[in-house]
N, CA, C and O of each residue as an XYZ file, in Angstrom:
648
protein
N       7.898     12.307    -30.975
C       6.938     12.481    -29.897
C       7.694     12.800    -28.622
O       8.566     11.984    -28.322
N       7.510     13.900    -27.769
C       8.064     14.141    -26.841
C       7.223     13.755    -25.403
O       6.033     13.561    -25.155
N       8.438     13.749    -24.612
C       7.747     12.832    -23.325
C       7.084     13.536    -22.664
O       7.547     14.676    -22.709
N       5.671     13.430    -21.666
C       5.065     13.921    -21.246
C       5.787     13.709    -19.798
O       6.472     12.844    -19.253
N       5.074     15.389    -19.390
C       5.728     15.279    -17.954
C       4.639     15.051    -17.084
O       4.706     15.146    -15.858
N       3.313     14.653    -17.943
C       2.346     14.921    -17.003
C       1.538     13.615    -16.350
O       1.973     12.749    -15.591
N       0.363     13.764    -16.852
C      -0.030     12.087    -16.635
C       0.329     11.572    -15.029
O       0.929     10.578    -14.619
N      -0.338     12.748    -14.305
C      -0.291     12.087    -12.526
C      -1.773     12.086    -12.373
O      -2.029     12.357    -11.199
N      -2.576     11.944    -12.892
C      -4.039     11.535    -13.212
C      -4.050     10.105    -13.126
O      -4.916      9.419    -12.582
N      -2.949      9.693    -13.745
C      -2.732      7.861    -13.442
C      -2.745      7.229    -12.258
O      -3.410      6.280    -11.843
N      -1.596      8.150    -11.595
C      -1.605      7.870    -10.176
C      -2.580      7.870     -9.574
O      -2.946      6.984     -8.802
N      -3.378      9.277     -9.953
C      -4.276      9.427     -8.707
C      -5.292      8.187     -8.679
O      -5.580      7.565     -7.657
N      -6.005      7.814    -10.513
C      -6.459      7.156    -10.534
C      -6.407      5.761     -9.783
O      -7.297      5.107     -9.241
N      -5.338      5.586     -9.907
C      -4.604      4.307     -9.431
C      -5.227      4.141     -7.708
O      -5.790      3.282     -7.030
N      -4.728      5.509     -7.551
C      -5.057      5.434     -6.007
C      -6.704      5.421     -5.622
O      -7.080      5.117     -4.489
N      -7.408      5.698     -6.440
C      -8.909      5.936     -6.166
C      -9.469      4.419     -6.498
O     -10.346      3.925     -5.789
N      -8.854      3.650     -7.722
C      -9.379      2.314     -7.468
C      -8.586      1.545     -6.420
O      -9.270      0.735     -5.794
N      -7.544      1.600     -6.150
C      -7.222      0.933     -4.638
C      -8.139      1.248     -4.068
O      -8.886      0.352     -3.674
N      -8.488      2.720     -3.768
C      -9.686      2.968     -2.455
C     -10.841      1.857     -2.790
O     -10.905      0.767     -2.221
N     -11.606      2.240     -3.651
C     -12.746      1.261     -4.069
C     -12.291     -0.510     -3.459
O     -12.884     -1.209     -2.637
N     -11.343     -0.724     -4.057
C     -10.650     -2.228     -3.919
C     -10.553     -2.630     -2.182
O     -10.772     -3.707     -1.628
N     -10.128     -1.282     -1.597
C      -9.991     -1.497     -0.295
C     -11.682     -1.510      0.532
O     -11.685     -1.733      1.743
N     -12.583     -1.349      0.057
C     -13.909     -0.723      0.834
C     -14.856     -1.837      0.266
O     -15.955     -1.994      0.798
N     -14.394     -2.775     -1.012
C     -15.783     -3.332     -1.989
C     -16.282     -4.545     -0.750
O     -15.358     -4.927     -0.031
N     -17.256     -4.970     -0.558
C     -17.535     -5.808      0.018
C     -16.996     -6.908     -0.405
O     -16.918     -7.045     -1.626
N     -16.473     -8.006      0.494
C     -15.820     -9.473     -0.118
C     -16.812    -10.377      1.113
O     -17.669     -9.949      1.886
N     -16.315    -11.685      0.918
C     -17.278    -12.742      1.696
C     -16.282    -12.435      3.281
O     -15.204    -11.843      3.241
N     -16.764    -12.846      4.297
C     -16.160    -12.908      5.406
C     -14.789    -13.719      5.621
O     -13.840    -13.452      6.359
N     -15.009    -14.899      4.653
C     -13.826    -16.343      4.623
C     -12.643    -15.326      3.890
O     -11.496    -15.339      4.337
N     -13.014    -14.445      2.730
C     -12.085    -13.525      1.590
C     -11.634    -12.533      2.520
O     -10.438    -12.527      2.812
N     -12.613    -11.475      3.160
C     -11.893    -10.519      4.102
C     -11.192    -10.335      5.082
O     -11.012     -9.236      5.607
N     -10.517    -11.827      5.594
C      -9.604    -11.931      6.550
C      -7.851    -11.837      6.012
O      -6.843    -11.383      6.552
N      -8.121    -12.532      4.650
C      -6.683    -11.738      3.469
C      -7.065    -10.896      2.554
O      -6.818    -11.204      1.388
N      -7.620     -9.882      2.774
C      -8.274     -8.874      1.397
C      -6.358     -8.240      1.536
O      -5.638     -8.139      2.529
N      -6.169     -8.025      0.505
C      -4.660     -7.435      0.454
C      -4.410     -5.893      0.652
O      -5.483     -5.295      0.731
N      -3.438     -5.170      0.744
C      -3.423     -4.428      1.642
C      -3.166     -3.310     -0.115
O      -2.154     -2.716     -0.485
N      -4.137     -3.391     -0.603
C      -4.047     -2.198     -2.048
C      -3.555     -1.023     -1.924
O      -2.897     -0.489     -2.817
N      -3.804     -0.510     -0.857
C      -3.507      0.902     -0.794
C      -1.848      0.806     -0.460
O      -1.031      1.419     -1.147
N      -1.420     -0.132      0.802
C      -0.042     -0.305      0.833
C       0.629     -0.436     -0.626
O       1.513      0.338     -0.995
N       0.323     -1.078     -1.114
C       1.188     -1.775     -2.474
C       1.010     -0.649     -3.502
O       1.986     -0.310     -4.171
N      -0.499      0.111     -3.714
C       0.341      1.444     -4.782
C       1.005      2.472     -4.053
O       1.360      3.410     -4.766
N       1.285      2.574     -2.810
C       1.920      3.277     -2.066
C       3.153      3.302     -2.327
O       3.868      4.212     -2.745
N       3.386      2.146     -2.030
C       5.140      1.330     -2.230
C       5.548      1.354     -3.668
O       6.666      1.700     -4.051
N       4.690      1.013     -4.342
C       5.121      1.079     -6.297
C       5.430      2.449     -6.558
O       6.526      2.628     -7.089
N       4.473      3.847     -6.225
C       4.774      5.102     -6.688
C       5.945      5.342     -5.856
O       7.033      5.481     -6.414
N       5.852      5.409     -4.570
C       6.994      5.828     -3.615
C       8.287      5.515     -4.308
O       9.077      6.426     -4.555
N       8.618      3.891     -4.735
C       9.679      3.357     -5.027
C       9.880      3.950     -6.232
O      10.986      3.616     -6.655
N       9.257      4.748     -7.045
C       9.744      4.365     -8.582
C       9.392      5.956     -8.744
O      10.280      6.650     -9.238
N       8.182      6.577     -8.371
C       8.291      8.451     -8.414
C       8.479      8.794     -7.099
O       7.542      9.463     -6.663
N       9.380      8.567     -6.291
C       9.238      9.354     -4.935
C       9.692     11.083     -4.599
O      10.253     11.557     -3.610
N       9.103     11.867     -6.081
C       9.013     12.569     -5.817
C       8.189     13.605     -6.333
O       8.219     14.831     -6.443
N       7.142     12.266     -6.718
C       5.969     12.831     -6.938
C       4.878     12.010     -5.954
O       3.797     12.589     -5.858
N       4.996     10.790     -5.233
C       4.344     10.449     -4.273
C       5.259      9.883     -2.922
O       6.249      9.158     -2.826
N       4.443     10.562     -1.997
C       5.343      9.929     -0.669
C       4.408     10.166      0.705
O       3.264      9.784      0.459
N       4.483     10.460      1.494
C       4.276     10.037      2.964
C       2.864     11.505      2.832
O       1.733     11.356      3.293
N       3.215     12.453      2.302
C       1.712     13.141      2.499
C       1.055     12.659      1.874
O      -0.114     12.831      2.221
N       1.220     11.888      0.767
C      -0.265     11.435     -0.297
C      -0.565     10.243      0.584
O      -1.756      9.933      0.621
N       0.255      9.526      1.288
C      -0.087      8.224      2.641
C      -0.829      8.692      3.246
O      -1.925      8.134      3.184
N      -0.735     10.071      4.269
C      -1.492     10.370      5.197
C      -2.491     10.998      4.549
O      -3.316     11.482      5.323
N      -2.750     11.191      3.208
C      -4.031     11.743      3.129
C      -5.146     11.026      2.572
O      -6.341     11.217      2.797
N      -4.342      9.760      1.445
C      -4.779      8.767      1.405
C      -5.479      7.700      2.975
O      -6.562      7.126      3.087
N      -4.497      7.788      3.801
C      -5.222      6.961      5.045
C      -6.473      8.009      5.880
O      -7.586      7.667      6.280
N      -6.030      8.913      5.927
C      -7.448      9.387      6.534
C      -8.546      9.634      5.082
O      -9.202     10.639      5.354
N      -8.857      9.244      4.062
C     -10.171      9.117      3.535
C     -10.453      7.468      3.765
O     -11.627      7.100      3.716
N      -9.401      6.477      4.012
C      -9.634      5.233      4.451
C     -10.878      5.550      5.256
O     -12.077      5.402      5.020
N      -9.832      6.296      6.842
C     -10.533      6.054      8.072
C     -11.776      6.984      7.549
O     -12.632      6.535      8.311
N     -12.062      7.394      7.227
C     -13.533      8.174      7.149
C     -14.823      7.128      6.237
O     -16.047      7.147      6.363
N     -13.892      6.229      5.276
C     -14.883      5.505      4.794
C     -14.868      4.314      5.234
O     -15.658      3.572      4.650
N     -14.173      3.782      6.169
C     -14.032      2.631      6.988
C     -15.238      3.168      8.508
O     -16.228      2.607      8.978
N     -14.558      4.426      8.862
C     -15.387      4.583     10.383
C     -14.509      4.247     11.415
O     -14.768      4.055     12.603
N     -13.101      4.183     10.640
C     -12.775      3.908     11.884
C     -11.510      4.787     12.547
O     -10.775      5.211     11.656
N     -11.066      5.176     13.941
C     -10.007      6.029     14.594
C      -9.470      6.953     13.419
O      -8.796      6.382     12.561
N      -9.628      7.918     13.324
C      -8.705      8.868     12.570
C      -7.116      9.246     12.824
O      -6.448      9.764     13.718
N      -6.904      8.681     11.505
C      -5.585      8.760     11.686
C      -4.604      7.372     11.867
O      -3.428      7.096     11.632
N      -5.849      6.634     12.453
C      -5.274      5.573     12.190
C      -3.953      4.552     10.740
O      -2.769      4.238     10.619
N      -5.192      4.461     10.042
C      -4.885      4.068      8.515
C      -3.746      4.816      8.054
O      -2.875      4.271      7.375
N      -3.680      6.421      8.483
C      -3.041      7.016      7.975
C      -1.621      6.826      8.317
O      -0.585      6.777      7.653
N      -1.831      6.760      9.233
C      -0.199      6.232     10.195
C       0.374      4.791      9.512
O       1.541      4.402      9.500
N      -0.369      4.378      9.162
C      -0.070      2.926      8.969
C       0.381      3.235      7.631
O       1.422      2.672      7.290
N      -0.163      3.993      6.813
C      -0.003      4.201      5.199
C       1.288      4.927      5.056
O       2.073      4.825      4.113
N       1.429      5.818      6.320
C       2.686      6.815      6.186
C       4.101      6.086      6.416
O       5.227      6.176      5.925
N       3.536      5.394      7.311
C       4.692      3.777      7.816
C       5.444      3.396      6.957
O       6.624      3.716      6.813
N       4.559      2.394      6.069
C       4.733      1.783      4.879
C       5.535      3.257      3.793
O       6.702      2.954      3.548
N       5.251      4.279      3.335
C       6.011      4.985      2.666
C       7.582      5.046      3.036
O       8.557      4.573      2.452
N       7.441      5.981      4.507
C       8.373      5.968      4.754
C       9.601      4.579      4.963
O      10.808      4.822      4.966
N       9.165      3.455      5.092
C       9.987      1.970      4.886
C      10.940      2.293      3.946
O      12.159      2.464      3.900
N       9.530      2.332      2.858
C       9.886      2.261      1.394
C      10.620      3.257      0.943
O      11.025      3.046     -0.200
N      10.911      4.148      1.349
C      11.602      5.261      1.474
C      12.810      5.277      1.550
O      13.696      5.750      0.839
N      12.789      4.626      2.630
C      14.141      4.042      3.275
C      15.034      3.237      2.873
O      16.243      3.148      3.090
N      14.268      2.627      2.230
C      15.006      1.477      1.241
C      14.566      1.016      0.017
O      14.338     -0.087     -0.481
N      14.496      2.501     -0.426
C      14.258      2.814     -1.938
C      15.454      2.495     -2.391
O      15.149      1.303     -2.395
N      16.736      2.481     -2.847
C      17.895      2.215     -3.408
C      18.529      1.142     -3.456
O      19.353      0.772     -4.292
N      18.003      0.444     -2.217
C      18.265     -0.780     -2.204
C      17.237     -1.861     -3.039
O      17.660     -2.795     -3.720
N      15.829     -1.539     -2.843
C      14.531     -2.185     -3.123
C      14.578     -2.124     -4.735
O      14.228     -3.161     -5.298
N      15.106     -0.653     -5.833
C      14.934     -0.411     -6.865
C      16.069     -1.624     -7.356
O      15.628     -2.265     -8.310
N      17.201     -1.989     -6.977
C      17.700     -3.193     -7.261
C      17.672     -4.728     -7.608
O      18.139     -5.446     -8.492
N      16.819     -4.895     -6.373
C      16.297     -6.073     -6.588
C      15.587     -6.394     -7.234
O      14.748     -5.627     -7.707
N      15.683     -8.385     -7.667
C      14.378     -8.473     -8.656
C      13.345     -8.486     -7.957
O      13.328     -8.622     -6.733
N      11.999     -8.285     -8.975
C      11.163     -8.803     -8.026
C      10.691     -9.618     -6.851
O      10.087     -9.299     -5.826
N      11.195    -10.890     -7.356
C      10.958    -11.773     -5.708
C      11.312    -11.318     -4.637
O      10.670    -11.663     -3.645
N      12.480    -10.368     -4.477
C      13.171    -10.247     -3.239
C      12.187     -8.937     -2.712
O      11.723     -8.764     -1.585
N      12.067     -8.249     -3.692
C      11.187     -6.646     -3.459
C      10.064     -7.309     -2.674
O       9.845     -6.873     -1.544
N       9.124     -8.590     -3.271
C       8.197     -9.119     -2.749
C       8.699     -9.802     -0.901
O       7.905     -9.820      0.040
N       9.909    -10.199     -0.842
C      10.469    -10.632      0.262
C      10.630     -8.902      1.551
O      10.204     -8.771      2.698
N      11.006     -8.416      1.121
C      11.404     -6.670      1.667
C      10.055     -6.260      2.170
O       9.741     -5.853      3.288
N       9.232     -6.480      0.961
C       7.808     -5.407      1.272
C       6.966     -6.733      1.999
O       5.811     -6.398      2.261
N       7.266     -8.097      2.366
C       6.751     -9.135      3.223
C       6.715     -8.313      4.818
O       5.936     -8.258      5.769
N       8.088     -7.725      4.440
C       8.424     -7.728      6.628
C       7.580     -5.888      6.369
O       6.842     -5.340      7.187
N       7.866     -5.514      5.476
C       7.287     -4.204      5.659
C       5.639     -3.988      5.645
O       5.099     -2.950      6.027
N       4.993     -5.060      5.176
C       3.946     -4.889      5.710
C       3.800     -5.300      6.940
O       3.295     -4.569      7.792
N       4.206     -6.482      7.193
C       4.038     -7.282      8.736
C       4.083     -6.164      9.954
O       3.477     -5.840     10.975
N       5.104     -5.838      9.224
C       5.402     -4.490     10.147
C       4.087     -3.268     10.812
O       3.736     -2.824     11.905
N       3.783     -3.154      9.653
C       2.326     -2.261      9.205
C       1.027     -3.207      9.914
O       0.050     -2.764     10.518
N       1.275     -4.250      9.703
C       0.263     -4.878     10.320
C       0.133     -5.439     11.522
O      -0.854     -5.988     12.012
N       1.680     -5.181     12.165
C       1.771     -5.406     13.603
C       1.308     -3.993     14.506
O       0.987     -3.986     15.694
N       1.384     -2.666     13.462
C       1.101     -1.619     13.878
C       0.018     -1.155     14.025
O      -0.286     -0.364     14.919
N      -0.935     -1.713     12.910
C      -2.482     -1.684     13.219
C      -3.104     -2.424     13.746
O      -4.284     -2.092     13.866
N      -2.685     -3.827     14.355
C      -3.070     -4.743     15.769
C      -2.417     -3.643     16.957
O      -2.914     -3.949     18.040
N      -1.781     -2.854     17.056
C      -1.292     -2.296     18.097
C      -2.513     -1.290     18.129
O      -3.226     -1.399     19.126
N      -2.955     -0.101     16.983
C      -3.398      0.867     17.390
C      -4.852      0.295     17.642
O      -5.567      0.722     18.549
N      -5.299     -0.882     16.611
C      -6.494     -1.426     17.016
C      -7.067     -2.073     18.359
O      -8.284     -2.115     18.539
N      -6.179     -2.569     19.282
C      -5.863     -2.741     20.563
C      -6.263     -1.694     21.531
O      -6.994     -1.891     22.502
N      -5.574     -0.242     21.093
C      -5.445      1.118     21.772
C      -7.028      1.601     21.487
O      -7.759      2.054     22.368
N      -7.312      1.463     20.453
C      -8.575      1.446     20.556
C      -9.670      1.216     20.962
O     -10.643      1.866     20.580
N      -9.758      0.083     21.966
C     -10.102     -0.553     22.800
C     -11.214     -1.714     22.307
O     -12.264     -2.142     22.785
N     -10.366     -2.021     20.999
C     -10.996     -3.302     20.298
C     -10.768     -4.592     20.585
O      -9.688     -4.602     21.176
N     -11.090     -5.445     20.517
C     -11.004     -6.810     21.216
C      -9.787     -7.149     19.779
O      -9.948     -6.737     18.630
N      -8.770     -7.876     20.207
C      -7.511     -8.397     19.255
C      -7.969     -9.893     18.480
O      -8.408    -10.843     19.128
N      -7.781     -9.916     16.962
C      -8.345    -11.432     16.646
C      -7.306    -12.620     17.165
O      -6.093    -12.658     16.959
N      -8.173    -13.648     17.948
C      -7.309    -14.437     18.623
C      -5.929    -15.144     17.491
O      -5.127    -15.839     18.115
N      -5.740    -15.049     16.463
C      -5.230    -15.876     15.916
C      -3.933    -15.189     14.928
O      -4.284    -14.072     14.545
N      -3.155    -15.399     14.646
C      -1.746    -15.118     13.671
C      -2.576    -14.481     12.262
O      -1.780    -13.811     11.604
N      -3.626    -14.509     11.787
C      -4.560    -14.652     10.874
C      -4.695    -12.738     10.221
O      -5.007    -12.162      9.178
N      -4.278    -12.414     11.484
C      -4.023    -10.477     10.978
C      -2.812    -10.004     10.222
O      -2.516     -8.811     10.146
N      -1.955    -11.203      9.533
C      -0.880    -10.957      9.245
C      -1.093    -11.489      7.963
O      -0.390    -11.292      6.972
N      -2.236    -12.265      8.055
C      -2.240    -12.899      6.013
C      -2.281    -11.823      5.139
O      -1.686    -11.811      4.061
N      -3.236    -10.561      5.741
C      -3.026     -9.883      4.218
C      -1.672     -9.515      3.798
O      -1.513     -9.380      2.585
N      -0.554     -9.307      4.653
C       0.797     -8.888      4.561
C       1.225     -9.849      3.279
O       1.898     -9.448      2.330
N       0.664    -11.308      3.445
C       1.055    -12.397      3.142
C       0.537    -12.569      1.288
O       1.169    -13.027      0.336
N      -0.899    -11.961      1.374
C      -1.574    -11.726      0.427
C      -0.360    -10.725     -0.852
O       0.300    -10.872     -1.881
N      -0.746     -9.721      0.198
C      -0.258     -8.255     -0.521
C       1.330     -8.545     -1.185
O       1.579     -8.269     -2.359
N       2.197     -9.051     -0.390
C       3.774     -9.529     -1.091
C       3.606    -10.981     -1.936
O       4.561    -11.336     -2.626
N       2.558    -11.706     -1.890
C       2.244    -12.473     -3.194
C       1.821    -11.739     -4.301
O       1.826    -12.351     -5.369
N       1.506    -10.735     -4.307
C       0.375    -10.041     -5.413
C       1.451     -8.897     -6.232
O       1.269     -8.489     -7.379
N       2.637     -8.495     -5.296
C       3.617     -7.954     -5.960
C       3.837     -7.579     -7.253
O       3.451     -6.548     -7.804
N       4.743     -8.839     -7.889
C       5.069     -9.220     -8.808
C       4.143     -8.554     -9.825
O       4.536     -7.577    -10.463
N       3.137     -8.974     -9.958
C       1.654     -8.981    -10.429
C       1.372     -7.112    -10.503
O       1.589     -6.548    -11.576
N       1.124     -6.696     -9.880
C       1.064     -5.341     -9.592
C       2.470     -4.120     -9.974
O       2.337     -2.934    -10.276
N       3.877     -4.981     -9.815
C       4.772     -4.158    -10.372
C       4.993     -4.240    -11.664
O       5.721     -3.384    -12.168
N       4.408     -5.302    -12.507
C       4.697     -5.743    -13.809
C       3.786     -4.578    -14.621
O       4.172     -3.886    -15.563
N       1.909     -4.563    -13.703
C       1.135     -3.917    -14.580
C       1.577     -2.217    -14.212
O       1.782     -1.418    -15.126
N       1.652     -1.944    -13.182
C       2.200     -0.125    -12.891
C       3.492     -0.095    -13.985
O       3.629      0.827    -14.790
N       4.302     -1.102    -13.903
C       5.506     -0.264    -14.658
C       5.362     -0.225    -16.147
O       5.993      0.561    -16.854
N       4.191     -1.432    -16.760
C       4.398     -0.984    -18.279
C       3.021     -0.093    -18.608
O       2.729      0.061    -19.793
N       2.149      0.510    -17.546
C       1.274      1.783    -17.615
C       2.227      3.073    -17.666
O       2.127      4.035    -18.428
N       3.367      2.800    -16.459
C       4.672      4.231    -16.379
C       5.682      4.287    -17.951
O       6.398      5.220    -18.315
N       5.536      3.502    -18.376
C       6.678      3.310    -18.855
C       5.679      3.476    -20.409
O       6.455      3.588    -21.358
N       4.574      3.505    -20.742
C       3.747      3.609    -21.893
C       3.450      4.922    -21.745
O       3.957      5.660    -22.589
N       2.660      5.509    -20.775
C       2.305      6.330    -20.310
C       3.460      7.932    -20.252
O       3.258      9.135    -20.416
N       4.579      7.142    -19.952
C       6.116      8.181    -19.439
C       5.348      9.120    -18.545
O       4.828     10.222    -18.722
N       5.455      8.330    -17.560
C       4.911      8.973    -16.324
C       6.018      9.314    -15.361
O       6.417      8.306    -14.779
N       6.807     10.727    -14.915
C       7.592     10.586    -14.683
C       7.613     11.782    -13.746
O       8.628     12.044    -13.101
């Protein structure tokens, strides 16, 4: 059986239920850590095909966010392109580590992301949530790691998605 070169239908898929995941309604107490889905298959394809996903599928991925959110264009997208490019950055280093630490790396790299969308949300001329509490999903999303790199890599790796 020879390896397929194809199978980026996975991805995309992948990326279309993040969207869903990112938009489904949750309770108000749940949507203050809803995890940051779209970051995390961002970071999994980036890290592992980055050269079949990277910073344009971010920005195009974040502006259908902002269009089904409603909110600043371009926003999301910036934030999504952020997060690639991190991961980008420290793709060689990140593909090393075990998991926990990848989960430790992609901790500050969301924080990061999420210090960036309290910034543009600010610029926006949105009122800021009084509390440290905009940083749980960061907190969420690098708990959920593990979990998420285990199931992408034995879909890539069944799949030979490459």
């Amino acid at each position: 059986m020879s390896a397929k070169t194809g199978n980026g239908w996975v991805i995309w898929l992948s990326f279309g239920i993040g969207l869903l995941l990112s938009i489904v309604p949750m309770p108000e107490f749940l949507q203050v850590g809803r995890p940051l889905w779209l970051a995390l298959l961002i970071s999994y394809w980036t890290l592992y095909l980055p050269h079949r996903v990277g910073m344009t599928n971010a920005w195009l991925l974040g502006l259908v966010v902002d269009v089904l959110n409603g909110t600043l264009l371009g926003q999301n997208a910036l934030v999504l392109v952020l997060v690639s490019f991190l991961v980008q950055l420290l793709q060689q280093r990140l593909r090393i580590f075990p998991t926990w630490q990848q989960s430790l790396v992609l901790l500050v790299v969301f924080g990061l992301t999420q210090l960036v969308q309290l910034w543009l949300y600010v610029l926006a001329g949105n009122r800021p949530p009084p509390t440290l509490l905009f940083l749980l999903p960061a907190l969420v999303s690098a708990l959920l790691w593990p979990w998420l790199f285990a199931a992408l890599r034995s879909i890539r790796l069944r799949l030979r998605i490459n």
